[in-house]
KOLVOGU-305801 format. One record per atom (N, C-alpha, C, O): residue in three letters; x, y, z. Coordinates in steps of 0.001 Angstrom, whole numbers, padded with zeros to 6 digits, always signed. Each point is the difference from the previous one (the first is absolute). Example, Ala and Ser with C-alpha at 12.3 -4.5 7.8 and 13.67 -1.06 7.14 Angstrom:
BEGIN
ALA+013190-005690+007800/ALA-000890+001190+000000/ALA+000900+001200+000000/ALA+001036-000019+000665/SER-001386+001069-001385/SER+000820+001190+000060/SER-000770+001090+000730/SER+000509+001108+000169/
END
This chain:
BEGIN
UNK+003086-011947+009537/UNK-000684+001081+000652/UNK+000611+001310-000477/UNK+001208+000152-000181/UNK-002256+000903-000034/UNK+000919+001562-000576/UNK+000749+000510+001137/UNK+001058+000609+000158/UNK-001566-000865+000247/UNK+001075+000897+001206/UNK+001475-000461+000415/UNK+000689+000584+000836/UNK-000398-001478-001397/UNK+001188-000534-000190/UNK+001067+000342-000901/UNK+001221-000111+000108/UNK-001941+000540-000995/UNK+000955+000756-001327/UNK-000009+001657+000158/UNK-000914+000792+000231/UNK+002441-000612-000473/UNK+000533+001213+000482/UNK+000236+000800-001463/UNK+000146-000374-001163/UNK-000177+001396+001699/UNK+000575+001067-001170/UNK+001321-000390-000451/UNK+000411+000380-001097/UNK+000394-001227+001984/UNK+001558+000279-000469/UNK-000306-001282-000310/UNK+001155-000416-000086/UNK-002093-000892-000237/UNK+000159-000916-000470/UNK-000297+000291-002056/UNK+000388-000591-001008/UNK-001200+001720+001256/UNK-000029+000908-001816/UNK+001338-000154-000195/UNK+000380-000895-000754/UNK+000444+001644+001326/UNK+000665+000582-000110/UNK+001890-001172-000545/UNK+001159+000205-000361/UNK-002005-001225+000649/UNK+001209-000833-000146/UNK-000421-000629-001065/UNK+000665-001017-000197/UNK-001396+001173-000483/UNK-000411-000690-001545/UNK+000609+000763-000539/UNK-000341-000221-001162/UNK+001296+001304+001109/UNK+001305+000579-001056/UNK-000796+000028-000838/UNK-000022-000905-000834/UNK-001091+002193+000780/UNK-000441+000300-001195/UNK+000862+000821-000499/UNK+001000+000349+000628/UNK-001349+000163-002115/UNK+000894+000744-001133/UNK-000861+001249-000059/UNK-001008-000302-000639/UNK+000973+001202+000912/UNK-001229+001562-000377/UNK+000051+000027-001201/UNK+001001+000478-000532/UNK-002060-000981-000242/UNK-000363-000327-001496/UNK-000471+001463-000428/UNK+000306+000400-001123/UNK-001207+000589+002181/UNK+000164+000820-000498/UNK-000853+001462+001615/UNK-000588-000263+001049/UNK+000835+001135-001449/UNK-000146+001111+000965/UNK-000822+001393-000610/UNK+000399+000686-000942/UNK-001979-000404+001946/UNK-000845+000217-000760/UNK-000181+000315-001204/UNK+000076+001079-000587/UNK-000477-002744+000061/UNK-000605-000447-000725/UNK-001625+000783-000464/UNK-000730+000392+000910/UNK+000511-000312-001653/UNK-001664+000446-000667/UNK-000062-000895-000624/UNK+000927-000430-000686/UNK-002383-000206+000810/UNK-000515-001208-001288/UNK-001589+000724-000224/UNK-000957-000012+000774/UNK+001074+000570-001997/UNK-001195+000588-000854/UNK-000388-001269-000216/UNK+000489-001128+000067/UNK-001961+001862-000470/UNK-001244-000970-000696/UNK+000153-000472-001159/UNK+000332+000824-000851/UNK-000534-002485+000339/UNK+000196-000398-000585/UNK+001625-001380+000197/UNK+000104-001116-000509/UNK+000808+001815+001366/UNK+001538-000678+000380/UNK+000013-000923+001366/UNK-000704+000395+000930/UNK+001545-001721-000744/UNK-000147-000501+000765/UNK+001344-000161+000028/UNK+000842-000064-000896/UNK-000765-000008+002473/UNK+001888+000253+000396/UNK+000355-001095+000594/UNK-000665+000071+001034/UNK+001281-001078-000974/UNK-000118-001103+000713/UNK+001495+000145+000679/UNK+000985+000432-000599/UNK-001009-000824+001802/UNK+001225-000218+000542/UNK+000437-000994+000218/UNK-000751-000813+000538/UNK+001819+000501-000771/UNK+000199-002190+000578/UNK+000750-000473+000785/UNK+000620+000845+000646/UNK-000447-001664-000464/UNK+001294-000381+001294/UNK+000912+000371+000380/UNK+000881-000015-000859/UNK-000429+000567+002249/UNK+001019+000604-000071/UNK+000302+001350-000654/UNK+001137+000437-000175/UNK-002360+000226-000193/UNK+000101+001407+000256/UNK-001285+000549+000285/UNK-001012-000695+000086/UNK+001042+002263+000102/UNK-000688+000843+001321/UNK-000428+001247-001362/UNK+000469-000043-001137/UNK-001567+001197+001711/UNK-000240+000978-000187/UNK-000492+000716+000764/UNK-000845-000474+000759/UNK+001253+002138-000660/UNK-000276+000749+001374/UNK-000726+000948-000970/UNK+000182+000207-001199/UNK-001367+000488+002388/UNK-000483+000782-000311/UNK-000423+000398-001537/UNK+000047+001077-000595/UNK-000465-002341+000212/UNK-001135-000114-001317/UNK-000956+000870+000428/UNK-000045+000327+001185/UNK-000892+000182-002163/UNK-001641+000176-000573/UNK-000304-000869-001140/UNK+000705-000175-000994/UNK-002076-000451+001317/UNK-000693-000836-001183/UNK-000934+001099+000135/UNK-000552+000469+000996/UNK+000476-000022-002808/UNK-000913+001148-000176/UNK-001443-001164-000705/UNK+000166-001170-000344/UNK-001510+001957+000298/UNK-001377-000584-000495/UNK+000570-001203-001384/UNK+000440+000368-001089/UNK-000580-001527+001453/UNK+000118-000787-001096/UNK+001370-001013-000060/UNK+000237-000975-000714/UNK+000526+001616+001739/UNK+001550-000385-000007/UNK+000212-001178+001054/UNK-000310+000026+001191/UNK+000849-000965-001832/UNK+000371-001280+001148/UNK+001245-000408+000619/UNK+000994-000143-000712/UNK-000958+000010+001525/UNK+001424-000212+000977/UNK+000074-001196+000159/UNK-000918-000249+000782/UNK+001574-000938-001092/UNK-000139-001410+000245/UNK+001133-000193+000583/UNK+001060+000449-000435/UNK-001210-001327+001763/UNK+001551-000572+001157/UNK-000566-001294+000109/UNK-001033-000479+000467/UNK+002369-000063-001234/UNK+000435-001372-000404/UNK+000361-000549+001541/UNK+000237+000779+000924/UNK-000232-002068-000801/UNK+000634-000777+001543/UNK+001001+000624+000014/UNK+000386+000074-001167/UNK+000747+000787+002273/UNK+001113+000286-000166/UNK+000180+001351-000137/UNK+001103+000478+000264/UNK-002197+000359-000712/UNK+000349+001422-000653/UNK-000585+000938+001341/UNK-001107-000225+000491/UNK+001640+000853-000197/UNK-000663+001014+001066/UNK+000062+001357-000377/UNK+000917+000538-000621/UNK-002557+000279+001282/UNK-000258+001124-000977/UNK-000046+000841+002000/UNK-000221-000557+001075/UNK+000510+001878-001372/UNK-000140+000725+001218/UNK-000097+001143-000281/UNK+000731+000537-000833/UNK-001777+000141+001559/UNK-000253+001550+000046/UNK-001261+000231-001456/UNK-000270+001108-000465/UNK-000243-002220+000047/UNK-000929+000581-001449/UNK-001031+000336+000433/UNK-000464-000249+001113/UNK-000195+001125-002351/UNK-001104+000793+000097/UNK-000695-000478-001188/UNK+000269-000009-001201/UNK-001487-000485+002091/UNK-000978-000811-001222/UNK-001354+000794-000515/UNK-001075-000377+000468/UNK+001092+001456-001411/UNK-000726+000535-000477/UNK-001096-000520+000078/UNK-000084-001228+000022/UNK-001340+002253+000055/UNK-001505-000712-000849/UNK+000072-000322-001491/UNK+000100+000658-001036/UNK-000186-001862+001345/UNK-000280-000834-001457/UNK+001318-000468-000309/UNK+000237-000418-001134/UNK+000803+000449+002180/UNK+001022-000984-000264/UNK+000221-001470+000728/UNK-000824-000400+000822/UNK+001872-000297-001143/UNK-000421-001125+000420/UNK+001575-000338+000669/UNK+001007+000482-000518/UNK-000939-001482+001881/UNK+001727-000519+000179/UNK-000684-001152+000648/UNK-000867-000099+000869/UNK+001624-000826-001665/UNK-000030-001553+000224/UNK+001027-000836+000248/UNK+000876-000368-000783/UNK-001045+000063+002013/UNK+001446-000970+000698/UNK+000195-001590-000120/UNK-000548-000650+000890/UNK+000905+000291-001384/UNK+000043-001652-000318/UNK-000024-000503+001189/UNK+000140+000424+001147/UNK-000462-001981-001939/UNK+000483-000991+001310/UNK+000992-000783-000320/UNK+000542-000239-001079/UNK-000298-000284+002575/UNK+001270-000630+000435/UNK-000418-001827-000029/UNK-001033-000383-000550/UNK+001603-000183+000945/UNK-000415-001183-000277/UNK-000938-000620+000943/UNK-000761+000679+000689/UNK+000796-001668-000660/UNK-001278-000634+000788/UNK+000666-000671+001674/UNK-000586-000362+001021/UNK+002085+000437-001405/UNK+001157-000429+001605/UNK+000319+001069+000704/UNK+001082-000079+000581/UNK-001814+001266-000420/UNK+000262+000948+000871/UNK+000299+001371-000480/UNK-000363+001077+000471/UNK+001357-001431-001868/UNK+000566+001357-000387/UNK-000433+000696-000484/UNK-000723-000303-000948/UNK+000952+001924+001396/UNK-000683+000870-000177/UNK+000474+000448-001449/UNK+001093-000224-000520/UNK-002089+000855+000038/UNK-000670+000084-001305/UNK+001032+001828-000115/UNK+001061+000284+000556/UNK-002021+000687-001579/UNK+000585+001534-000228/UNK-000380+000672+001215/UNK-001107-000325+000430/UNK+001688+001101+000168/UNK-000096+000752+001186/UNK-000023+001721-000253/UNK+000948+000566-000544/UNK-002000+000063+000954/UNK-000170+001442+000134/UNK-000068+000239+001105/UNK-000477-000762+000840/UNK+000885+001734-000648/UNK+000563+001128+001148/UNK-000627+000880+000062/UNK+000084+000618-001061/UNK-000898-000029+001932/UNK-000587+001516+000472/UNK-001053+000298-001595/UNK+000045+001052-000637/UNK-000572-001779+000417/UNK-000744+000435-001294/UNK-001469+000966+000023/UNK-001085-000303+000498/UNK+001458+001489-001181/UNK-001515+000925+000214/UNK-000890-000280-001564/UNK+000279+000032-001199/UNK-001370-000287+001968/UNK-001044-000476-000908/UNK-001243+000896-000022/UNK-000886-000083+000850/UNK+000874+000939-001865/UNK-000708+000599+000286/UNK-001643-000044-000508/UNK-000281-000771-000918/UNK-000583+001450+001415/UNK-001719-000170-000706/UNK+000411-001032-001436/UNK+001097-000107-000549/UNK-002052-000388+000298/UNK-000061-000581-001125/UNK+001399-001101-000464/UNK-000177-000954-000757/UNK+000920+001140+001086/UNK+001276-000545-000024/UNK-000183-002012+000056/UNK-001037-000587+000310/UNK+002167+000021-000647/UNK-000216-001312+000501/UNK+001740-000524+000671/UNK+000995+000309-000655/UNK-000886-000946+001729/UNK+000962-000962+000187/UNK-000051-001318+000290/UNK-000385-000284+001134/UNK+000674-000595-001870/UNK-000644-001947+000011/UNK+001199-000491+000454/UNK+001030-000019-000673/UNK-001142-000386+001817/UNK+001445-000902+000543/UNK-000962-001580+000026/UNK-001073-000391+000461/UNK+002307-000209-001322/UNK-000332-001008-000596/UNK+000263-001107+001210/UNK+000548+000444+001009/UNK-000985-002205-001039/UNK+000487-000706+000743/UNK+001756+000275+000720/UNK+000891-000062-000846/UNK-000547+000278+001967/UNK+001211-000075+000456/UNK+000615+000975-000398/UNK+001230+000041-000041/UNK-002300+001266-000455/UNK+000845+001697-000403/UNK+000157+000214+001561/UNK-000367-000820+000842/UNK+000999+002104-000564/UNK+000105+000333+001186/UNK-000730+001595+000020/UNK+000035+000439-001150/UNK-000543+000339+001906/UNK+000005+001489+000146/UNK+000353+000511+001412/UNK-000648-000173+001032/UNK+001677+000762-001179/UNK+000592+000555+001312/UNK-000210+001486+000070/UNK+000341+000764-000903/UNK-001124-000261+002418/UNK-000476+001418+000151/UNK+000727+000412+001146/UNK-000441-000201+001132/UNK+001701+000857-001380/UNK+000967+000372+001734/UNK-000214+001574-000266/UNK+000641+000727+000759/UNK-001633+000054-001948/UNK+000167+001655-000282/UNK-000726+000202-000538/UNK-000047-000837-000902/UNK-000972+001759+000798/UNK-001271+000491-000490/UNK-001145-000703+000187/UNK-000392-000609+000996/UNK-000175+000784-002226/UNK-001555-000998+000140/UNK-000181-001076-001614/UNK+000153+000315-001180/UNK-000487-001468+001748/UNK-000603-000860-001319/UNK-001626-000293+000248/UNK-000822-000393+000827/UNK+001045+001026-002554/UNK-001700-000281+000141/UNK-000613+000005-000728/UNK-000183+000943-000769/UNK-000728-002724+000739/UNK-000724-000131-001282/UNK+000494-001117-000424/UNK-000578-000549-000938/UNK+001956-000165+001614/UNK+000548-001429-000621/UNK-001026-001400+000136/UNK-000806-000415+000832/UNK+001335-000040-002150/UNK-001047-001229+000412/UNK+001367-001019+000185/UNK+000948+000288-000731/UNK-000810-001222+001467/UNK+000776-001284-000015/UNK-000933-001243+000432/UNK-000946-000034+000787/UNK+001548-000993-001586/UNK-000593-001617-000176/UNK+001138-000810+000293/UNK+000973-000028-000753/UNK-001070-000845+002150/UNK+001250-000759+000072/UNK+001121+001121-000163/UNK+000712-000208-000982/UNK-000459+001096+001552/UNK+000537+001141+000691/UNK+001170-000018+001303/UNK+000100-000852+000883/UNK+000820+002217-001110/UNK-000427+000144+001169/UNK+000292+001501+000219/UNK+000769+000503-000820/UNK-001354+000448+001983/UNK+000078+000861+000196/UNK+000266+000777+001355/UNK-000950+000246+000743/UNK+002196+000129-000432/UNK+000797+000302+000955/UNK+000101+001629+000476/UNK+000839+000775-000459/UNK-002224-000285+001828/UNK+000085+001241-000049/UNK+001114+000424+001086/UNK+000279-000775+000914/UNK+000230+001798-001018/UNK+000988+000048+001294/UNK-000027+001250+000275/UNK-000500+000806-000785/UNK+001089-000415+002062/UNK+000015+001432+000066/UNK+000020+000949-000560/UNK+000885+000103-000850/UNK-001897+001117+001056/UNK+000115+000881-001033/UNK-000668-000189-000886/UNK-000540+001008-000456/UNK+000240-002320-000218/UNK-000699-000229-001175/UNK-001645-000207+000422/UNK-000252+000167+001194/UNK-000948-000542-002155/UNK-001144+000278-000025/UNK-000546-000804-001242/UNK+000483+000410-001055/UNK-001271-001336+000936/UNK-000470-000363-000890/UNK-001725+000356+000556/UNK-000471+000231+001113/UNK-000267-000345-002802/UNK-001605+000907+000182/UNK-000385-000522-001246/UNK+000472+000309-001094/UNK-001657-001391+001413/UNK-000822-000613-001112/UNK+000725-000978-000816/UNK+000072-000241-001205/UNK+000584-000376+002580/UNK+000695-001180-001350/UNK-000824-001029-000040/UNK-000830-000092+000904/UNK+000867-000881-001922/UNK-000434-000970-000006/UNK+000312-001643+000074/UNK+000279-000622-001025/UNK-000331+000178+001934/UNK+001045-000867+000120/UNK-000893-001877-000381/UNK-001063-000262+000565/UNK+001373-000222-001019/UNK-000507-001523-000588/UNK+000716-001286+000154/UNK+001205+000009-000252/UNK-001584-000754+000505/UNK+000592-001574-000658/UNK+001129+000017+001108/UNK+001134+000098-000471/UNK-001230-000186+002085/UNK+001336-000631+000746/UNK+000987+001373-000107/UNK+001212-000199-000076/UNK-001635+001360+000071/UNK+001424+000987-000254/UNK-000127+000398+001747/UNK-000922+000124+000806/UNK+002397-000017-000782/UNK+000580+000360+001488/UNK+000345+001732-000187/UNK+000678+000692-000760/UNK-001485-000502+001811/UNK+000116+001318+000746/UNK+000824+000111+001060/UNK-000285-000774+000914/UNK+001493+001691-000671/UNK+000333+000408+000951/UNK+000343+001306+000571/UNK+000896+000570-000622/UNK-001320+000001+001541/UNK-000332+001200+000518/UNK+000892+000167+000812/UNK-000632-000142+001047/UNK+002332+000476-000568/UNK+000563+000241+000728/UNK-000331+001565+001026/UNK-000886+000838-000174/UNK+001607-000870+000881/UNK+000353+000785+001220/UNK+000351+001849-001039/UNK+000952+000447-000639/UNK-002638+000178+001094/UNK+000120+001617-000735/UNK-000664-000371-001582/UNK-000120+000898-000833/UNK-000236-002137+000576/UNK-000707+000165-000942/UNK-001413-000182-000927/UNK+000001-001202-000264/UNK-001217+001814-000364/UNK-001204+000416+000173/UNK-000411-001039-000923/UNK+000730-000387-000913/UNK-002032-000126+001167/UNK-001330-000717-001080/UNK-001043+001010-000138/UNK-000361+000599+001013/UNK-000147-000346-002105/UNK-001022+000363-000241/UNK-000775-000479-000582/UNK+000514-000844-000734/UNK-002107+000926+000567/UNK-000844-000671-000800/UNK+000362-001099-000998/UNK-000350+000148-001171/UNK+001218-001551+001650/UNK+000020-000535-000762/UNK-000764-001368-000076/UNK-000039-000628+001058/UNK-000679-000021-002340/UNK-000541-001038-000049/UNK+000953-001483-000168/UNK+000946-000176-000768/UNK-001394-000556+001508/UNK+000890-000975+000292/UNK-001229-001313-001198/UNK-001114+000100-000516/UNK+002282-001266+000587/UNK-001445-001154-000910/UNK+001323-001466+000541/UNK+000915-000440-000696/UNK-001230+000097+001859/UNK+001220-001185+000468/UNK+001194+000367+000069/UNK+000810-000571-000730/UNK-000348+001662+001657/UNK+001097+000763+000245/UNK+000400-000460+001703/UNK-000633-000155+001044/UNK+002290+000037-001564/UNK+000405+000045+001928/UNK+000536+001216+000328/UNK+001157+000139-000398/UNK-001684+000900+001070/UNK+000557+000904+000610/UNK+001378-000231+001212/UNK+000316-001128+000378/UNK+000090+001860-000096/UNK+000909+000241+001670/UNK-000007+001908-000238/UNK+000222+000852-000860/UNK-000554-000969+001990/UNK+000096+001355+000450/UNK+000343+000480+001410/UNK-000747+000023+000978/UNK+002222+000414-001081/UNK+000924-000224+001224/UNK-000025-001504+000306/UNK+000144-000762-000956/UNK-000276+000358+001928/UNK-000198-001273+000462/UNK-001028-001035-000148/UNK+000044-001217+000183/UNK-000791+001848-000484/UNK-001546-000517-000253/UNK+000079-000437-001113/UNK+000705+000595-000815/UNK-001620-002125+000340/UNK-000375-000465-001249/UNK-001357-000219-000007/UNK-000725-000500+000860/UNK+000416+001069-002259/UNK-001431-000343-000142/UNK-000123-000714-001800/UNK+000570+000376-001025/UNK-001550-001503+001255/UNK-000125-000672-001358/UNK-001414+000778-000169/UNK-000853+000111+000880/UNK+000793+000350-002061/UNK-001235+000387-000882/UNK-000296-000810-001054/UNK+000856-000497-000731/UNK-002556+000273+000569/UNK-000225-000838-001165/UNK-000965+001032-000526/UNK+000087-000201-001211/UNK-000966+001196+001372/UNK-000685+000720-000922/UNK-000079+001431+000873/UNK-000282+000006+001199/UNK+000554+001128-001923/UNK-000494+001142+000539/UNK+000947+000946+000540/UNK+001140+000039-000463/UNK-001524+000773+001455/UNK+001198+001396+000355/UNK+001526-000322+000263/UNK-000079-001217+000168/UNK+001556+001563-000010/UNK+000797-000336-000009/UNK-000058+000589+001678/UNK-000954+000683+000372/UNK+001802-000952+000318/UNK+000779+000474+001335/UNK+000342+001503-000182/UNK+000865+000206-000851/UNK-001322+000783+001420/UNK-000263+001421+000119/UNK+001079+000921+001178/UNK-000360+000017+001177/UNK+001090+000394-001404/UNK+000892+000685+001438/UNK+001246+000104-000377/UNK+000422-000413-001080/UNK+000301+001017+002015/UNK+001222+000061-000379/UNK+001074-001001+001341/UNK+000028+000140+001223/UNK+000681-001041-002065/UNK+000713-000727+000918/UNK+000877+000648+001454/UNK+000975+000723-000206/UNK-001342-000997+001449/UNK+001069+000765+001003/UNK+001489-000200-000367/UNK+000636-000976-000399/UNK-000323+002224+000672/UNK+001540+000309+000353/UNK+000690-000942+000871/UNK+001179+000189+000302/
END
């Protein structure tokens, strides 16, 4: 369940800061891999951000016409590349892959697609037009927002509440305090 995994559980995968805003122009693909992190990237029009199982990306800014793609983790639970607070903007793309994670505790995400997912909004944070597919877990803690998102066989929780979706609008509101 997402709501089970904590920020300080990131935080104990002893990543390495591979690198600190980062730019990936059009044409370059930056891959990060196990056991290390990047803060406050931009993927500019054309530029790809790839997070390997293991690699965690936080604070990026996903240009129109750029792309950040989070791996997956295996098929026994473990979680796959993990992004943090990711802004996605118009045109932009973010693909969290089987068992990627996306965690929203600050600003707004918007525009992610995840498959076999999962996506963890929390206070403060805001996700808007995600798209969620194939069994990906939603969780909406205490102060934090859904917006217009399309669900396709998704389990929500929101605050306390669970809801299974098999086609259509995602769970709309912001979880109570």
């Amino acid at each position: 369940m997402v709501s089970n995994m904590t920020e300080s559980d990131i935080s104990l995968r002893k990543t390495t800061l591979a690198a600190t805003n980062p730019v990936i122009s059009s044409g370059s693909v930056k891959t990060i891999t196990s056991g290390n992190s990047s803060v406050s990237g931009t993927i500019l029009s054309g530029g790809v951000e790839n997070v390997l199982s293991g690699g965690v990306v936080k604070s990026t800014t996903v240009s129109s016409g750029g792309t950040l793609l989070v791996a997956s983790g295996s098929s026994y639970g473990r979680i796959g590349g993990i992004a943090i607070n990711t802004t996605v903007k118009d045109g932009g793309s973010a693909i969290i892959n089987h068992n990627g994670a996306e965690i929203v505790s600050a600003g707004t995400d918007h525009g992610v697609t995840l498959s076999t997912g999962y996506l963890d909004i929390r206070a403060g944070g805001t996700a808007i037009q995600y798209n969620a597919k194939n069994a990906t877990y939603i969780g909406i803690t205490s102060g934090g927002t859904s917006l217009s998102g399309i669900v396709d066989h998704s389990y929500e929780w929101v605050g306390s509440s669970y809801y299974e979706s098999y086609k259509g609008s995602a769970a709309k509101g912001v979880a109570p305090l």
